[in-house]
N, C-alpha and C positions, 0 to 999 in steps of 0.2 A: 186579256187573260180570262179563262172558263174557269169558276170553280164551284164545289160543291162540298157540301161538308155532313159527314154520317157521324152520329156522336160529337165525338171529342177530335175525330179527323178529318184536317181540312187536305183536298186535294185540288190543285187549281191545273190549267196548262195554259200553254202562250203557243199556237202553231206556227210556224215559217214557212212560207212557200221557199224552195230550192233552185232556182233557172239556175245554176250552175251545177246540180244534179242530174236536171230536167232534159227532155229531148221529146218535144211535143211531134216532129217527125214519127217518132219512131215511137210513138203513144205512151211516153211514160213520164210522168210528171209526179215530182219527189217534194213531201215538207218532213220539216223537222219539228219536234216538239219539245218543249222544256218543261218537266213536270216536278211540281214543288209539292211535298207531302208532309204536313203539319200537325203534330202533337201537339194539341191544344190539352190534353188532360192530363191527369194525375198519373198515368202509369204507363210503363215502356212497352211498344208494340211491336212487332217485327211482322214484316210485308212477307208471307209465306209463295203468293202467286200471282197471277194477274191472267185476267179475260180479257183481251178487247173485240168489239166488233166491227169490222172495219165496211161501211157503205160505198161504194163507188158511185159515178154519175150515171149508173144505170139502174139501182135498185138494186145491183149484186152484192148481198154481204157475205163474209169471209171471217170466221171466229180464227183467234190469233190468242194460243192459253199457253201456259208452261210455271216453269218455277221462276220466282222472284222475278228481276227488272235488272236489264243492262250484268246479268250474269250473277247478280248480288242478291242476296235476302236481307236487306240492311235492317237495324235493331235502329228505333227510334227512340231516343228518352223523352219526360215528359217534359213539355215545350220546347223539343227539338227539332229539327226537320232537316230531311232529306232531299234533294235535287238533282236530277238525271234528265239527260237527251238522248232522243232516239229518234227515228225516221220511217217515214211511212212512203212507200211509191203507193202507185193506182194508172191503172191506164185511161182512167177519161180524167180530165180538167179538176173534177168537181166531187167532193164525197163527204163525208165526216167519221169519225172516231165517236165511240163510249165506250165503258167495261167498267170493271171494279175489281178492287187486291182483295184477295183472301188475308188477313191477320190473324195474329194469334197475341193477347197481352201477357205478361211474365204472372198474371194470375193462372193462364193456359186456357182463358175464355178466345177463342175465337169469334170473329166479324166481316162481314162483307162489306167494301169501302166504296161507296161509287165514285167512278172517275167522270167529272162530268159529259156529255156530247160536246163534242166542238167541228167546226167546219173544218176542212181543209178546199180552200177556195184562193183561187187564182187574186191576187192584190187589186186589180181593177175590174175581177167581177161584178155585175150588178147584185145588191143582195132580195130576194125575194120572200116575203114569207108567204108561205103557204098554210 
């Protein structure tokens, strides 16, 4: 699990790759991701939006924005949290994920959350850092 934490919110994920999504023939290769988003503070936040940038294995990235996550603007109490799946295709093997929620707390302060980078990477790839 990736996580990262701004403030008082922690955001982590867990990516899946999908072979039963997948169809490497026909260049499309699917993960799913599980995202846990953590109120650690004193006051209730609600997720207004989300950015992400999606990397492919070629250097192509693709901005991915809209309102809330999985159709919802969930309200998060404090030390509450939130959990949702969602899925990401890509046509090369190989890419990762970051972004960040726009919030807003019931004081009507707004913040930018980062959601941390994480790979999406085939399960017996080798890993390399560069």
């Amino acid at each position: 699990m990736f996580t990262a934490v701004t403030g008082t919110i922690a955001i982590s994920v867990d990516p899946v790759y999908r072979p039963d999504e997948s169809a490497p023939d026909e260049r499309r290769w699917t993960w799913s991701y599980r995202v846990v988003i953590e109120n650690r503070g004193g006051t209730a936040v609600q997720l207004l939006t989300r950015r992400w940038l999606i990397t492919d294995g070629r250097g192509v990235t693709r901005e991915v924005a809209g309102r809330g996550v999985v159709g919802q603007q969930p309200s998060i109490p404090p030390g509450g949290r939130f959990e949702y799946t969602s899925g990401c295709p890509l046509d090369t093997p190989t890419g990762f994920m970051v972004g960040s929620y726009r919030m807003i707390t019931e004081d009507g302060d707004t913040l930018d959350v980062a959601i941390p980078a994480f790979p999406l990477d085939l399960p017996d790839a080798p890993r390399v850092l560069n």
